[in-house]
C-alpha positions in Angstrom: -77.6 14.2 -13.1 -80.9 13.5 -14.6 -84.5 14.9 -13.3 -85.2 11.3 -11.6 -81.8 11.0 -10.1 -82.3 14.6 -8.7 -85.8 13.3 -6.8 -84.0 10.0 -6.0 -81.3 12.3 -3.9 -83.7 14.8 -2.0 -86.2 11.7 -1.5 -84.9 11.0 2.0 -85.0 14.3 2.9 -88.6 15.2 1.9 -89.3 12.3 3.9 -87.8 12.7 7.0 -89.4 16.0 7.1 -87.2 18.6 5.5 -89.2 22.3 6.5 -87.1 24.6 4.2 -84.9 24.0 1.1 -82.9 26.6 -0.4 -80.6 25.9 -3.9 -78.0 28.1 -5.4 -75.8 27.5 -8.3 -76.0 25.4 -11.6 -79.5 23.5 -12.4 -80.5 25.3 -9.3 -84.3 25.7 -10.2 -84.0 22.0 -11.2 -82.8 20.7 -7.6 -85.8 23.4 -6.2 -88.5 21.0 -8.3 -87.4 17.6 -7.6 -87.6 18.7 -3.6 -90.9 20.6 -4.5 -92.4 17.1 -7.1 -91.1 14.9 -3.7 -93.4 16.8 -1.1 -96.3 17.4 -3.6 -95.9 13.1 -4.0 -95.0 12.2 -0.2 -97.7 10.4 1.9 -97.5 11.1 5.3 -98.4 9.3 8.1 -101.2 9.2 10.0 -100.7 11.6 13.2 -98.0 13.3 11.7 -98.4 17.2 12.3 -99.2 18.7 8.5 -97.2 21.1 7.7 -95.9 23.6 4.1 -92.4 22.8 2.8 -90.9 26.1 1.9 -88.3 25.9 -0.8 -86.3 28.9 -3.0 -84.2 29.0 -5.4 -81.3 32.0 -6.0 -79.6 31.3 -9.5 -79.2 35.0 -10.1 -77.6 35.7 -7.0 -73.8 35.9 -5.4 -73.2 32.7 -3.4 -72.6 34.6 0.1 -76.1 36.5 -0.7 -77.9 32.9 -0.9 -76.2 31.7 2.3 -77.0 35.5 3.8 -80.4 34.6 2.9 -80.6 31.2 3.8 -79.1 31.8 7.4 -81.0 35.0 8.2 -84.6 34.6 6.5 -84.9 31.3 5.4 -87.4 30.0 8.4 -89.4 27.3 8.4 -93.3 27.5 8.7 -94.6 29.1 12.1 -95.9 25.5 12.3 -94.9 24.5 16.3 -93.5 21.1 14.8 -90.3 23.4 14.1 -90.1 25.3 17.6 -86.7 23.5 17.1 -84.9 22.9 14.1 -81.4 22.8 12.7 -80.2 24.0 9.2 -77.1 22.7 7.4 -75.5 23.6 3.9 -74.3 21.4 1.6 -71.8 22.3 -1.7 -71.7 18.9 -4.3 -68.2 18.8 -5.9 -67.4 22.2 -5.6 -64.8 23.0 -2.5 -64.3 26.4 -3.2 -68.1 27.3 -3.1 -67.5 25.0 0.9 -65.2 27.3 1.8 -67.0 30.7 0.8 -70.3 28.9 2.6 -68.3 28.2 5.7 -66.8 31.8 5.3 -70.7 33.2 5.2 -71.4 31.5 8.0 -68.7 32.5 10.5 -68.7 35.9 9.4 -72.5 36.1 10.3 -72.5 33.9 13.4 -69.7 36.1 14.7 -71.8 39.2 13.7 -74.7 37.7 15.6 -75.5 39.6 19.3 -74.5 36.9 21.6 -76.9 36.2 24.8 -75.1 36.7 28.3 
């Protein structure tokens, strides 16, 4: 996938207000700039709270590290527009980096303290 395809894909996301962004494996850095070239480009409407699109990028870093990361520091701006928000994780064509995500995941959800 070329540059332009890349910022055709993460477009809608940008757009629909998209607070954090977080890319690991190959062309990683190239995903993190076509989300980075699509917020530095995006117009936003008038009376729509402003806010910083914080996006990283982990190529040199074991998969369950990124989703460590992404699940445990990755938080949008202290902007009050994201009091609420939700996060999901995405693997393109690659099932086995799905299940070591979905893996991550449970194993730090069911590490998490759990509210009574």
């Amino acid at each position: 996938m070329d540059q332009p395809e890349l910022i055709a894909l993460v477009r809608p996301l940008v757009e629909r207000g998209l607070a954090y962004f977080s890319a690991w494996g190959n062309r990683c850095e190239k995903v993190h700039d076509a989300v980075d070239q699509c917020f530095d480009e995006r117009k936003p409407d008038a009376g729509v709270a402003e806010y910083m699109l914080m996006t990283t990028w982990h190529s040199d870093e074991p998969l369950r590290e990124a989703v460590w990361s992404f699940k445990t520091l990755d938080i949008p701006s202290e902007s009050p527009v994201f009091a609420d928000f939700d996060r999901f994780a995405v693997a393109i064509g690659n099932p086995a980096w799905a299940r070591e995500m979905e893996g991550t995941l449970a194993a730090l959800e069911a590490a998490k303290p759990h509210e009574e």
